[in-house]
C-alpha positions in Angstrom: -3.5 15.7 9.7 -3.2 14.0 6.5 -6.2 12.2 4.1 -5.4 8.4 4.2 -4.6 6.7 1.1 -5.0 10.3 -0.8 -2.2 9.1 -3.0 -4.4 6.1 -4.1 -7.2 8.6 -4.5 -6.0 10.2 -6.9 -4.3 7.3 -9.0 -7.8 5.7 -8.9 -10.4 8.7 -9.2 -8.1 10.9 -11.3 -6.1 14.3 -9.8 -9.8 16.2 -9.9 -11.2 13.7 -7.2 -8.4 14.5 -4.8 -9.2 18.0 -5.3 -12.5 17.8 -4.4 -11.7 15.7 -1.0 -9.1 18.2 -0.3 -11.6 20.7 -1.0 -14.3 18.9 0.9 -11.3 18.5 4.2 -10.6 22.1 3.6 -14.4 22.9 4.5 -15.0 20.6 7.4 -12.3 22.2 8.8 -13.3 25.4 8.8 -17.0 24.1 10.3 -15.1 22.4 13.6 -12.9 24.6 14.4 -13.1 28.0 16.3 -12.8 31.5 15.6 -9.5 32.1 17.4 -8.0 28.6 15.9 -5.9 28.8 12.8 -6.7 25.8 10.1 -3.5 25.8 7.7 -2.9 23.3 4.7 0.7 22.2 4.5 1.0 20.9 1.0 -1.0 17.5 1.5 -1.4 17.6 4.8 -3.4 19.7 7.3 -2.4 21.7 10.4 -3.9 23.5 13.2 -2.8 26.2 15.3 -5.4 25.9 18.6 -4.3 28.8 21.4 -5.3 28.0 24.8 -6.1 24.1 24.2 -4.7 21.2 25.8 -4.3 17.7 24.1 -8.1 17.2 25.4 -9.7 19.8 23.7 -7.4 18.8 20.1 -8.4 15.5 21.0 -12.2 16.9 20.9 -11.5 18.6 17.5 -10.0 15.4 16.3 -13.3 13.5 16.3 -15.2 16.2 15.3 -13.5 16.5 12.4 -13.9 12.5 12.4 -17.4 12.6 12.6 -18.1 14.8 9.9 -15.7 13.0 7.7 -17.3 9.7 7.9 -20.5 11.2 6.7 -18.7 12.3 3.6 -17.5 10.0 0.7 -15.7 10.6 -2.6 -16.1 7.6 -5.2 -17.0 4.8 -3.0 -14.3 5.6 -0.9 -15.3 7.3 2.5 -12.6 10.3 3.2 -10.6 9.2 6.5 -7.9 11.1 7.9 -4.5 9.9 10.4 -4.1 12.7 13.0 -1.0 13.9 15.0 -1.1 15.9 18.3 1.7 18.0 19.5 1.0 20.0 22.9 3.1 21.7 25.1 3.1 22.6 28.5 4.8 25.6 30.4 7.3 26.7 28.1 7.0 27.1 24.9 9.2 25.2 21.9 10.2 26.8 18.7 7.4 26.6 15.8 9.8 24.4 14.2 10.3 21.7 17.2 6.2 21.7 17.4 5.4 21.3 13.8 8.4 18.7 13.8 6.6 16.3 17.1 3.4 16.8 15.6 4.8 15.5 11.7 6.3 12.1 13.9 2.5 12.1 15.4 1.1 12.1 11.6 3.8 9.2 10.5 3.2 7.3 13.8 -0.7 7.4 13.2 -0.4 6.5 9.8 1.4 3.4 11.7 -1.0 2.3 13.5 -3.6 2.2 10.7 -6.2 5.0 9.2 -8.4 6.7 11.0 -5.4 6.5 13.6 -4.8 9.0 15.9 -1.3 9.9 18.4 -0.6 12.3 20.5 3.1 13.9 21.5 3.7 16.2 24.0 6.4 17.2 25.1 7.1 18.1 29.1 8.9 20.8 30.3 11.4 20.6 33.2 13.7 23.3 34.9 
């Protein structure tokens, strides 16, 4: 996950701004997701460990996370954010070929627009 246009954020509001929506990310976050789910933050960027959820149920957190967002705003800038999703199903991939299809899901989202959202998963086959 990664705040659009938090680069411009902080040229504009000053360094302390983007603090504060990283800050403010940081806590609606923690508010949307579960107890067994993992929130990391990955530099700029956000990720998510979710155990036992499909794309659905990230798809679910996604525009939770959405929601509360809109309701929040920093300056007169309303925080957004650009949103990859990287399932799997039956087997699973190395951390690093996961984290890797859901950082193409963040760049392909950014793409598309803010407030994008893409989804990568990768299929199994014997």
């Amino acid at each position: 996950m990664d705040i659009d246009n938090f680069k411009r954020r902080n040229d504009t509001y000053e360094h302390a701004a983007g603090d504060a929506a990283l800050q403010v990310v940081w806590r609606i976050l923690n508010d949307c997701v579960r107890m067994e789910d993992v929130p990391a933050r990955l530099g700029e960027e956000f990720g998510f460990l979710l155990p036992d959820t499909d794309a659905s149920g990230a798809i679910d957190l996604v525009f939770r996370i959405q929601t509360a967002l809109c309701q929040q705003v920093q300056g007169s800038t309303p925080l957004t954010v650009s949103v990859g999703v990287s399932s799997m199903t039956e087997k699973i991939d190395t951390w690093e070929q996961i984290l890797c299809r859901a950082d193409d899901a963040v760049y392909e989202a950014n793409d598309l627009g803010r407030t994008a959202l893409s989804i990568m998963t990768a299929f199994w086959r014997a």
